[in-house]
C-alpha positions in Angstrom: 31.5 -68.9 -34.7 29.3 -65.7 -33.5 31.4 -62.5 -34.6 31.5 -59.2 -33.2 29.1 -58.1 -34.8 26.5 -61.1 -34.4 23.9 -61.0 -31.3 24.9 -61.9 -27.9 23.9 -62.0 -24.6 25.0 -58.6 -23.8 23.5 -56.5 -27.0 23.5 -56.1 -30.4 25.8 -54.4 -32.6 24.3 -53.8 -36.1 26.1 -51.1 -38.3 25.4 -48.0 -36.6 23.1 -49.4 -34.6 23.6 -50.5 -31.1 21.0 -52.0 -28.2 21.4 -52.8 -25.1 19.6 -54.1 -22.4 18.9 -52.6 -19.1 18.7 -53.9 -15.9 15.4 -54.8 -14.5 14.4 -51.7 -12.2 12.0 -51.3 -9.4 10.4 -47.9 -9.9 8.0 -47.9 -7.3 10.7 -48.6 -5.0 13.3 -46.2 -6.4 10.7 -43.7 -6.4 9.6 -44.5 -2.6 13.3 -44.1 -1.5 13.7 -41.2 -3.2 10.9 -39.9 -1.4 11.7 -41.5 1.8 14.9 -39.3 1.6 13.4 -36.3 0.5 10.6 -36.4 3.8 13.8 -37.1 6.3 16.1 -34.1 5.4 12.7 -31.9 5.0 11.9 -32.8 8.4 15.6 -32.3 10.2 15.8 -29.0 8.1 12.2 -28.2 9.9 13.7 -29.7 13.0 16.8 -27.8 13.1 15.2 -24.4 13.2 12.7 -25.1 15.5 15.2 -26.1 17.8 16.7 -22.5 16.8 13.4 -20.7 18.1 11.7 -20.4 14.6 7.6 -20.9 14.6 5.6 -21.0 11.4 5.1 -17.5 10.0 3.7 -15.4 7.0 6.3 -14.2 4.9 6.2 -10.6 4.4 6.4 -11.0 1.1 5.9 -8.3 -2.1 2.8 -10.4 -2.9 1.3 -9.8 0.5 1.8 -6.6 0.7 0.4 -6.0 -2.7 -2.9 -7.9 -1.2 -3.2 -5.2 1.6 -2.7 -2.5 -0.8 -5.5 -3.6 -3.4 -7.9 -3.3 0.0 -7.7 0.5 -1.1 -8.6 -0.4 -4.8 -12.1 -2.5 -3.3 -13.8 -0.3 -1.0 -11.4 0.1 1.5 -10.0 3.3 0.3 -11.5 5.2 3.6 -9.8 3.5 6.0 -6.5 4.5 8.3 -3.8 3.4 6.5 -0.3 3.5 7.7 3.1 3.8 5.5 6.7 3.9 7.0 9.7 1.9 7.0 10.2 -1.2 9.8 10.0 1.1 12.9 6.0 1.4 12.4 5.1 -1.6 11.1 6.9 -3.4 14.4 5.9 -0.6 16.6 1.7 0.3 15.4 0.1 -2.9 16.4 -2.9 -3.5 14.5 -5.0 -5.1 17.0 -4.7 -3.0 19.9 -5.7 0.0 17.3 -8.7 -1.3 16.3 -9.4 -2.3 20.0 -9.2 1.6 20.5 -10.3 2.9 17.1 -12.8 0.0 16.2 -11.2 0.2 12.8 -7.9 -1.9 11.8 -5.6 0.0 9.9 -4.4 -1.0 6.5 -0.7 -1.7 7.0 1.1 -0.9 4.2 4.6 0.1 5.6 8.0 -1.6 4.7 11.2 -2.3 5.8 14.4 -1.0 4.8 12.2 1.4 2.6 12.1 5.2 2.5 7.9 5.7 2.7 8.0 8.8 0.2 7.4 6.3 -3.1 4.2 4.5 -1.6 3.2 8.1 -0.4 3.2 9.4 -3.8 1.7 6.4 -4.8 -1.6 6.8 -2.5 -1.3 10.8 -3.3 -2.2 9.9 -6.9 -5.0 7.2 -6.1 -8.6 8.8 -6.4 -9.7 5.8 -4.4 -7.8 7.0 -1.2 -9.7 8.8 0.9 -8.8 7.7 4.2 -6.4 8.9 7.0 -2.9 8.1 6.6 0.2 7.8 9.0 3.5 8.5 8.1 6.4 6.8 9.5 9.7 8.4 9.3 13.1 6.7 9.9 15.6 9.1 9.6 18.5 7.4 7.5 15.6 6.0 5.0 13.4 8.6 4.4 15.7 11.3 3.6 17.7 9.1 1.7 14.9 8.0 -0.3 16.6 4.7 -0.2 13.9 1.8 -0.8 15.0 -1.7 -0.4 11.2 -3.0 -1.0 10.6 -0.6 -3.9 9.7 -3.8 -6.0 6.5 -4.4 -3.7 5.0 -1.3 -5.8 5.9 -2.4 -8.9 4.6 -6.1 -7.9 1.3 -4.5 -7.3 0.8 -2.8 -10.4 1.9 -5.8 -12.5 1.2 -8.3 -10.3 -0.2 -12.0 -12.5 -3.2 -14.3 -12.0 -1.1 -16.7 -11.7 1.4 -15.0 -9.2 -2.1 -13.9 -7.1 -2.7 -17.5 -7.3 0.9 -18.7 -5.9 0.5 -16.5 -3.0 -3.1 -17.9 -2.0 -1.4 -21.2 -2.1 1.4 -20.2 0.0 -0.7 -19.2 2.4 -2.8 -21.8 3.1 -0.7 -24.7 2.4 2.9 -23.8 3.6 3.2 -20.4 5.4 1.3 -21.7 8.5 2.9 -25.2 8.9 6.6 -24.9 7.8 9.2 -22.9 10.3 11.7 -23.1 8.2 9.8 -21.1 5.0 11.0 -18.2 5.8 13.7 -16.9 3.2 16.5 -16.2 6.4 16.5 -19.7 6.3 16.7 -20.7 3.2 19.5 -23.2 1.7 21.3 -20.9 -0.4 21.1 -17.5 2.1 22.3 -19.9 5.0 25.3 -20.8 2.6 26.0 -17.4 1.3 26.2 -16.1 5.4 29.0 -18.6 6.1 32.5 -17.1 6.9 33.4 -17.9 3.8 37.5 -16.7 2.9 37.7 -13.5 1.4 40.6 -11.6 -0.6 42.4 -9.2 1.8 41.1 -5.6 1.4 37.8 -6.4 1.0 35.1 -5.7 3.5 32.7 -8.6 4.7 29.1 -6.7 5.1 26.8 -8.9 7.3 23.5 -9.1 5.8 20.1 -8.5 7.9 19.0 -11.4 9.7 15.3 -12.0 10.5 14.1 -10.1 13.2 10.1 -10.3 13.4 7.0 -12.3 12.9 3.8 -11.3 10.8 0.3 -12.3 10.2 -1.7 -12.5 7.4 -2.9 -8.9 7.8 1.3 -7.8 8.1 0.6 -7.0 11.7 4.0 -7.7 12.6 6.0 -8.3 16.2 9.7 -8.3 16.9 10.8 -11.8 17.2 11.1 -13.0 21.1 14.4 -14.2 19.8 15.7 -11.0 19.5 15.0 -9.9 22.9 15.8 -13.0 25.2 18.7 -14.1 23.3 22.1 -11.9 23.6 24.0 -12.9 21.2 21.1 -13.0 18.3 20.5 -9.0 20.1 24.2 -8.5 20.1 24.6 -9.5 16.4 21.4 -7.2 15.4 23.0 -4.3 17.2 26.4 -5.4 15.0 24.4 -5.3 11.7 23.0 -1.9 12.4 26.5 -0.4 13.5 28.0 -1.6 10.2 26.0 2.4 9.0 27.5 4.5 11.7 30.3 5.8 9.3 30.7 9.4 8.4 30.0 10.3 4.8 33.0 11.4 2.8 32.5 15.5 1.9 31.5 15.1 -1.8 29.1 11.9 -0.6 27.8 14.1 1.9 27.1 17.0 -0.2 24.9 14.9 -2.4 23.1 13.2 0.7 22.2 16.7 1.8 20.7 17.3 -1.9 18.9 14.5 -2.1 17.2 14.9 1.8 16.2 18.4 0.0 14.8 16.2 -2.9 12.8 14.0 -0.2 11.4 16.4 1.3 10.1 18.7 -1.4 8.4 15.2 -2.8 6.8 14.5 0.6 5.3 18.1 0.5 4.1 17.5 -3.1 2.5 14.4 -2.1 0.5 15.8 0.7 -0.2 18.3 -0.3 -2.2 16.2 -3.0 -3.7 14.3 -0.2 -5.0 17.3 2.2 -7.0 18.9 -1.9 -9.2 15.6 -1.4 -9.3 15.8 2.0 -7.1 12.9 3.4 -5.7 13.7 7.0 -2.0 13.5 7.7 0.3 13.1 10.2 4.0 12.1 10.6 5.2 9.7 13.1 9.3 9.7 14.3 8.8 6.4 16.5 11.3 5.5 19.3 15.0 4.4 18.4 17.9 4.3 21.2 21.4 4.3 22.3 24.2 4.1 20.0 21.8 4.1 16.5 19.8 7.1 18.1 23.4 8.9 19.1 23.8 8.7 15.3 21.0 9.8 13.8 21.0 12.7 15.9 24.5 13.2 14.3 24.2 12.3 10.8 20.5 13.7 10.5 19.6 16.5 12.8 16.3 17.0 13.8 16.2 20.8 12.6 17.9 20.4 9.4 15.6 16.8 8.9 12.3 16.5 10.8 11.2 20.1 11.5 12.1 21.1 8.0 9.5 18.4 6.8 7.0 19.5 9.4 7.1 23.2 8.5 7.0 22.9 4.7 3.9 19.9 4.6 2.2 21.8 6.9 0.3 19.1 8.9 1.0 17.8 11.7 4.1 15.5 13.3 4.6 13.4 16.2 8.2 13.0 17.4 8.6 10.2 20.4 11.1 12.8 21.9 8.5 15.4 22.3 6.3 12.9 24.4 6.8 11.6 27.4 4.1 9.2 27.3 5.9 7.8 23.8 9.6 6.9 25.8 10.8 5.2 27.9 9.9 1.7 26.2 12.5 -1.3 25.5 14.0 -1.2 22.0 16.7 -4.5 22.1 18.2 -3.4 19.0 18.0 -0.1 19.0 15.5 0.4 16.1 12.3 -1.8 16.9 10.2 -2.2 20.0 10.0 -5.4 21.9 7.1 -6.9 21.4 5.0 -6.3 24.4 6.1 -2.7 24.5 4.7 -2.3 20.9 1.4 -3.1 22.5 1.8 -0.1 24.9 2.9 2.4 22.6 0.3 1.9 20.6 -2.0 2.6 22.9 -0.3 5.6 23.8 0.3 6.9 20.2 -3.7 6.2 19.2 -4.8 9.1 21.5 -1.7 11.9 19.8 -3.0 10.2 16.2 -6.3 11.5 16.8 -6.0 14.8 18.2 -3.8 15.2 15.2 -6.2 14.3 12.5 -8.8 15.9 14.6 -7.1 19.4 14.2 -6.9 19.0 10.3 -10.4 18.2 9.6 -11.6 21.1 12.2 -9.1 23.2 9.6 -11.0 22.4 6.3 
């Protein structure tokens, strides 16, 4: 009579030793489904935001802009490059300057992002010897507040193999897939969801996407943003979430550090002008309600003209131009994409008269 622990049909137990069998699998058709399923909710992903208004895109990623900047360190250094915060790289469009100039600028500027770090940056590069144009958002550059800081530090440190990721990126995925965009990935479209939250605390909408770039990070607002209201209206809601007065001690300290800013700035160029590098400043366009507050929070006398005065080089404020207003700005920061076009064109001719009158000064 077999025993427990004799052999049987459905394994073997043998002292510590226990077999047993496994069901006959198909791998080639496990594997196929699991494919099969894979390719189906990739494509209704893809599908979904298409339907939203998303095209394929480059992403404006630390690695890209690290690719533009090491045009500088490989015998670029004497072009136009421009540095700023989102207002000119949606607003300077690249090809409508080099239609004018016959030279495409090296677009180096970044959103969210004070420009005063990436100025110091090129101040201290031997290999810059170019023109360069300034972008200056009020609320970042005298904050010094630089969401894309890391882009510097991925250039200096950047990896062959990281280099190599971004190449592969760009050829294979960034100009096919609508949905590789990081506003659309899985995880940020979970963490925007109106999840509950314990009472007291605020709920802090993060920014959404609001542009398309090339390769070169010539970069246009996204038509979504200006034929859609409600994607306008919830831009305009994200930007209002700032228009709060600082408490006293807050603002004492804000004041310091626009001091700090500004005296860093001056530094900086005046690095620049010993080698001969042109400046100018740029205070592009912004409207209505974010425009009310800047003018509040960051007058231009205590702000821009301070800046101006102390760098000693030139600046060109949109509010001293009549030929630089009047354009649409949907969310009261950026210029709709046509309109980008046209100030461009009218900004070109102020750029050059202002480098113009620097190098008659040497």
């Amino acid at each position: 009579m077999p025993s427990s622990t004799s052999s049987s049909d459905h394994g073997r137990l043998d002292g510590d030793s226990y077999e047993r069998p496994l069901p006959a699998l198909n791998g080639g058709a496990a594997l196929g489904l699991a494919l099969a399923l894979f390719v189906l909710a990739l494509g209704a992903w893809e599908l979904y935001w298409r339907d939203f208004g998303v095209t394929p895109g480059y992403r404006n990623s630390d690695e890209r802009w690290a690719e533009q900047r090491r045009r500088i360190d490989t015998g670029e250094g004497n072009r136009t490059v421009i540095v700023g915060s989102s207002r000119l790289l949606f607003d300077v469009q690249l090809p409508v300057w080099e239609r004018l100039a016959g030279e495409r600028p090296i677009q180096l500027a970044l959103e969210g992002s004070s420009p005063v770090a990436f100025l110091e940056d090129l101040a201290d590069d031997p290999d810059f010897t170019g023109r360069l144009l300034v972008g200056v958002t009020p609320g970042l550059f005298f904050s010094g507040f630089a969401v894309r800081i890391d882009a510097l530090k991925h250039y200096r440190k950047e990896t062959p193999a990281q280099r190599s990721g971004h190449r592969l990126s760009t050829w294979l995925l960034e100009p096919w897939l609508a949905f590789y965009d990081e506003d659309f990935a899985l995880i940020t479209v979970l963490k925007r969801q109106a999840w509950p939250t314990r009472p007291g605390v605020p709920v802090r909408e993060a920014v959404r996407k609001i542009e398309v770039t090339a390769a070169d990070r010539n970069t246009r607002m996204w038509d979504k943003v200006e034929n859609d209201p409600q994607y306008q209206a919830m831009a305009q809601r994200i930007w209002a979430q700032n228009f709060k007065p600082l408490p006293p001690e807050a603002f004492a300290k804000a004041m310091k550090t626009r001091d700090e800013q500004i005296d860093k700035a001056v530094v900086a160029v005046g690095k620049l002008r010993a080698r001969g590098v042109e400046v100018v400043f740029v205070r592009a366009p912004s409207a209505d309600r974010l425009l009310e507050f800047e003018r509040t929070a960051m007058p231009r006398e205590s702000t821009w003209d301070v800046l101006i005065a102390k760098a000693g080089v030139p600046g060109i404020h949109f509010e001293d131009h009549p030929e630089l207003q009047g354009y649409r700005v949907p969310e009261w920061s950026h210029l709709s994409a046509s309109d980008a076009d046209r100030f461009t064109a009218a900004l070109y001719p102020l750029a050059e008269r202002a480098f113009a009158s620097q190098s008659e000064g040497d």
